[in-house]
N, C-alpha and C positions, 0 to 999 in steps of 0.2 A: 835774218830768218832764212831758212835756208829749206824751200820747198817750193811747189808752184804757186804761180802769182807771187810771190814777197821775192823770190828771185829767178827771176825768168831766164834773167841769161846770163846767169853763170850756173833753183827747190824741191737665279732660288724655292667591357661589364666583365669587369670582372664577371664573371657566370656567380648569381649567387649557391654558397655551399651552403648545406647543413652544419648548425652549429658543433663546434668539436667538441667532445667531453673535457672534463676538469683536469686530466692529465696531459691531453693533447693539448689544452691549450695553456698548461705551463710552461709546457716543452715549447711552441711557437714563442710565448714573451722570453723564455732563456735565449732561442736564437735569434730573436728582436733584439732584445741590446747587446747580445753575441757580435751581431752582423754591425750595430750601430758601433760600437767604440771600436771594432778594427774598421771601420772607414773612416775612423779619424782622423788619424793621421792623413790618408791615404786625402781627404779633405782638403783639408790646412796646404798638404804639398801642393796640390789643383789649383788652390788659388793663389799660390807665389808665384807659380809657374805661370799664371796667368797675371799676373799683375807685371812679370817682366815680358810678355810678349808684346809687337810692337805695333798697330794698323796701319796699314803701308794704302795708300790710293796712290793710281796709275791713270791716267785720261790715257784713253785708246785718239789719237786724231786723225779720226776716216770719218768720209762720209756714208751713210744709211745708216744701218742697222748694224756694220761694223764699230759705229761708233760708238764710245761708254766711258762709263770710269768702273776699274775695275777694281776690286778692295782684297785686299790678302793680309793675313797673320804673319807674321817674326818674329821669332825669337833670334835674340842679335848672339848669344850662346852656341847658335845651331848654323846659322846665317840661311834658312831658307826658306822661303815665299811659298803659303799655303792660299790656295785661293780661296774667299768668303764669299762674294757676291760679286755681280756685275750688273751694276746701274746704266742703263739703256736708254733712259726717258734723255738722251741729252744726242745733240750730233756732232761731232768733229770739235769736241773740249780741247781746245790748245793749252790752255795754264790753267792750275786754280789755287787757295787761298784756302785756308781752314780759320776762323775766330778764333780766337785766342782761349774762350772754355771752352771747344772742342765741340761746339753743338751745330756749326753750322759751317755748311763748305758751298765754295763758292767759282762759276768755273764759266768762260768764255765758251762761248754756243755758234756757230758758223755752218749754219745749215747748205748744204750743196759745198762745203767746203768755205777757203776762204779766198776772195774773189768772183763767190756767184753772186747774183741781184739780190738773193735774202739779208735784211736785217740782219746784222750781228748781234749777237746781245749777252748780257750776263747774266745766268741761272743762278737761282737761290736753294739750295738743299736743307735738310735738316736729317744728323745721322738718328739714328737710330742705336742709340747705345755705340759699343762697339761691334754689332754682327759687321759694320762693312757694307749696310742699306742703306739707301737716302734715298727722302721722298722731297718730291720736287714743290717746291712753296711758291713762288714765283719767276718772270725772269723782266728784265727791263735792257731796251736800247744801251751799247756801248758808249756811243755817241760818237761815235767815229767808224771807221774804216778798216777791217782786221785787227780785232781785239787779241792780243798777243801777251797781255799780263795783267794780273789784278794783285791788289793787298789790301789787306783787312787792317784797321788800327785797331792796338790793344784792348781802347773801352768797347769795340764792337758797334761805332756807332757808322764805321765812313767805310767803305769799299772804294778803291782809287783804283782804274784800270787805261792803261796804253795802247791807244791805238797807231799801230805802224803803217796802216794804208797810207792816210791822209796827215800823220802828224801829230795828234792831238791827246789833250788827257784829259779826263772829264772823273767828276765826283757822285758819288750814289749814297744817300742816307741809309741806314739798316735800323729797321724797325726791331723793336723788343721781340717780336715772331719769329725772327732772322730773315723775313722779306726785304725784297730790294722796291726803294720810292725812285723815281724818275731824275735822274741829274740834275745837281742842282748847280754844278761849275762845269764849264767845259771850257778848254783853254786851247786854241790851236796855235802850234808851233809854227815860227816863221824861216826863211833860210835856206840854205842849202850849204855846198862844200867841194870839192876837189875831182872826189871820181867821179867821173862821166855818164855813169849808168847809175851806181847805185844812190848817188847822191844830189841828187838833183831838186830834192826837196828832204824836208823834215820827215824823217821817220820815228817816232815813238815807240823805244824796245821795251822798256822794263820802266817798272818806278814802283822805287821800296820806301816806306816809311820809316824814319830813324829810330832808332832803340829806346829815344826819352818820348817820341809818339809829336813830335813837333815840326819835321818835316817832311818832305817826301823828297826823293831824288830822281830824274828819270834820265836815263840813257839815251840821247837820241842818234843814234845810226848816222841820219840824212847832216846832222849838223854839227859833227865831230863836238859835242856838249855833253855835258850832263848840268840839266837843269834843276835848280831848285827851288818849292815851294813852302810856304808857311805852312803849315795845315791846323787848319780849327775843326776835330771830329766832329762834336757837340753839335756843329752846324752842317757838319759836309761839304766846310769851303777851302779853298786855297787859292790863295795867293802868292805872287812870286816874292823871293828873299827878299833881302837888302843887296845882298851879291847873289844876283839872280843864275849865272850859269858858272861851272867854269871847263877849258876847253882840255879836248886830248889833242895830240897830235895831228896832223890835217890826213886825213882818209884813214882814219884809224878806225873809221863806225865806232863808234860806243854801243855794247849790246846789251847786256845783264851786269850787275853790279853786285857787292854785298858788301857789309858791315862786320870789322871785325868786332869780335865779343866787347873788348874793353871800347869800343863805340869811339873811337879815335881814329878810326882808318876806316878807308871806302875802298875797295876793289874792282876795277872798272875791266870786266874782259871786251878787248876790239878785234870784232868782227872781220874786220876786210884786212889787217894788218898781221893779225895772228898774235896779239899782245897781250900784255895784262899791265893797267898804270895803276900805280899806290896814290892816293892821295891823304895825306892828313887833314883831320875831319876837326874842325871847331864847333863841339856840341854847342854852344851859347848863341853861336853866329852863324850855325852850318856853313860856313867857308870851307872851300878846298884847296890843296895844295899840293902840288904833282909834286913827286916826290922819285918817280921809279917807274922806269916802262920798261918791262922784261919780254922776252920772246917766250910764245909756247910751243916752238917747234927746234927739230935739231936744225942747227945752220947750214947744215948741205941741203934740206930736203926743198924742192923746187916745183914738187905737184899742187894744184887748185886744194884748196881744205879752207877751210870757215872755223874762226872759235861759236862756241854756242853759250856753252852754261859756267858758272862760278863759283865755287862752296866754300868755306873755311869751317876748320873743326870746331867744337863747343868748346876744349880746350885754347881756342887761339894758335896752336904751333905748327897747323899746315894747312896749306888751299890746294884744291886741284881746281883745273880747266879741262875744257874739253873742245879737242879739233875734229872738224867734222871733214871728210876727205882725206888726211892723214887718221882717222878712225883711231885717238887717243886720247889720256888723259893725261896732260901734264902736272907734277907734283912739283911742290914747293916748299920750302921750311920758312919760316917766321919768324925773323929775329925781334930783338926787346924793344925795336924803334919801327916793326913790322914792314920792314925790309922784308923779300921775296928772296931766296935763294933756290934755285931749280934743283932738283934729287933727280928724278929719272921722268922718262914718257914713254908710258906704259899702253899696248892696246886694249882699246874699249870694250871687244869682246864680242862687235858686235859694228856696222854700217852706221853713220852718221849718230854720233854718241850726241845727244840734244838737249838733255837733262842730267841733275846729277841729285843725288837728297844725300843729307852723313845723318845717321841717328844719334840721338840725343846723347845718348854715352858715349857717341862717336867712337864704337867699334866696328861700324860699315859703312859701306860708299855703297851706293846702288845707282847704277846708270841706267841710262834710257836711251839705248839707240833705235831712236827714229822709222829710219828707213831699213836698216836692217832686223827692224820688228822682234825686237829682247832685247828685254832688261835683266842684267846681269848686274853680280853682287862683289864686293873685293872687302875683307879684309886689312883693317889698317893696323896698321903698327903702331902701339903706342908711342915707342920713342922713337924710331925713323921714319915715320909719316910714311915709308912702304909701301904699295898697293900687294895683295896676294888675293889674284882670281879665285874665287870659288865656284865647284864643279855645279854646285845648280844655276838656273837662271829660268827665267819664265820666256817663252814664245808666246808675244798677240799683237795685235795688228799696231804699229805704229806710234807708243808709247813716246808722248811729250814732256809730262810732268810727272814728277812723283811727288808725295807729301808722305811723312813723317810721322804718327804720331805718338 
């Protein structure tokens, strides 16, 4: 993570008339359903048009009153962000999690930032259709130290969130309401690793749930790992594998991971190294298997930059990354064994690129640089996985996460 504290040093009467006579009011019922059947059409269009547009959520991560998640319109046709609402009940949201039917979002809270004396904790939302409102339902203890990621499992029953201060990962039950109960696992990591400063303990970056809903995987920074757990939603526990971790490279950080589609591959981006490792994924066993550590930067380039975020397409045939300090996002092709092949490294558009979301037809990439405060949108190419910048982009303060939906 790449901000203050997580790295210090190197981070919304009608007036009644007079009844009309017999002719006037035939003439009114003619251009009654005059007016009605040509709005027909004009109807029908309104709502296709509205059935492909997309609701895009942004967390703002500042402290006051700067902070929010903000909700915008997309059409992936158009590629550009309309603003709907901006939820404010929340401070300094670093990640958050949408349910799987789309009723409840879910988002790390860090009042004073992350690193003051407040409680961290995780807020419970409920949308509001799609206007792009959420009203706040509860929120409960991370159970750690700089809550830096949450996932939701598919039945909706477990919220699993990453604490990066102290190391730890802990489990929250989600009630039918979409409220959050008080943790019922918490598990802290042990360890440490090679670099001097940033590794000196267990850092907890990410942890995603696997595609069959049976494990969880977490990246941890401090102990060049990625760990893995059993997970039972039903109850909101977990436990570790049978092959409880396996390692990356020593001072590689492990930071954000993802799943390819066909659920055989894991994509590990490392922080301190500037990498991305392939590992093949044993859905029955969740076992890993390195397979491939590719570089996200050109070979000459020699300045301080940090990897942040990981995406692959819903198609499966490209991933991009993104460096923060060389301000880019590297592109990759996907072969039939989901080998990585590098295409180009494209700029983000924008100061420390921290996020990344692809839509669901995966014809956009939208980024979230950070510290350069815009989120900017690109353009993929179907068949050469391409980035092409597009002229819009949104300015506000400090955008961590996007979500999709």
């Amino acid at each position: 993570m790449h901000h203050r504290f997580l790295d210090r040093d190197a981070t919304s009467l009608i007036a009644a008339r007079p009844r009309p006579y017999a002719w006037q009011a035939r003439s009114l019922v003619a251009k009654f359903f005059s007016l009605l059947f040509a709005a027909a059409p004009l109807t029908a269009s309104t709502a296709a048009a509205a059935e492909d547009e997309l609701l895009v959520f942004v967390s703002a991560f500042a402290e006051g009153r700067r902070g929010a998640i903000h909700a915008f319109r997309l059409d992936p046709a158009v590629g550009k962000l309309e603003p709907l609402a901006r939820n404010a009940d929340i401070e300094s949201p670093f990640y958050m999690a949408i349910s799987r039917d789309d009723r409840f979002l879910y988002a790390t809270h860090a009042p004073g930032g992350h690193g003051s004396d407040a409680t961290e904790s995780v807020v419970a939302f409920e949308l509001a259709g799609r206007t792009g409102q959420l009203k706040r339902l509860n929120h409960q203890p991370s159970g750690g130290d700089v809550a830096c990621y949450v996932d939701v499992d598919t039945t909706g029953d477990t919220l699993l969130v990453a604490n990066y201060g102290d190391g730890s990962v802990a489990a929250l039950p989600i009630a039918e309401d979409g409220s959050l109960g008080a943790a019922r696992v918490r598990i802290q990591h042990q360890g440490s690793s090679v670099h001097p400063k940033r590794q000196r303990g267990p850092h907890a970056h990410s942890i995603v749930i696997s595609p069959d809903n049976r494990f969880a995987l977490v990246g941890d920074l401090g102990l060049d790992q990625v760990l893995v757990y059993q997970l039972e939603p039903a109850e909101a526990r977990m436990t570790a594998a049978t092959e409880p971790f396996a390692r990356t490279a020593a001072g590689a950080g492990p930071r954000h991971l993802t799943f390819h589609p066909n659920g055989r591959h894991v994509y590990v981006i490392n922080e301190l190294d500037n990498t991305i490792t392939l590992f093949d994924y044993d859905p029955q066993t969740a076992t890993l298997e390195s397979q491939q550590t590719i570089a996200t930067l050109p070979a000459d380039y020699e300045g301080q930059t940090y990897t942040a975020d990981v995406k692959v397409t819903p198609d499966g045939r490209f991933l991009y990354g993104t460096n923060r300090g060389h301000d880019s996002i590297a592109c990759y092709r996907i072969d039939e064994r989901g080998r990585l092949e590098l295409l180009d490294i494209v700029p983000s558009g924008g100061a420390g690129p921290q996020n990344l979301a692809v839509t669901p037809g995966g014809e956009l990439l939208l980024c979230a640089n950070m510290p350069g405060n815009r989120v900017t949108l690109f353009r993929i190419d179907r068949d050469s996985g391409s980035l092409e910048r597009l002229d819009d982009s949104v300015a506000m303060p400090r955008p961590s996460c996007i979500l999709v939906r």
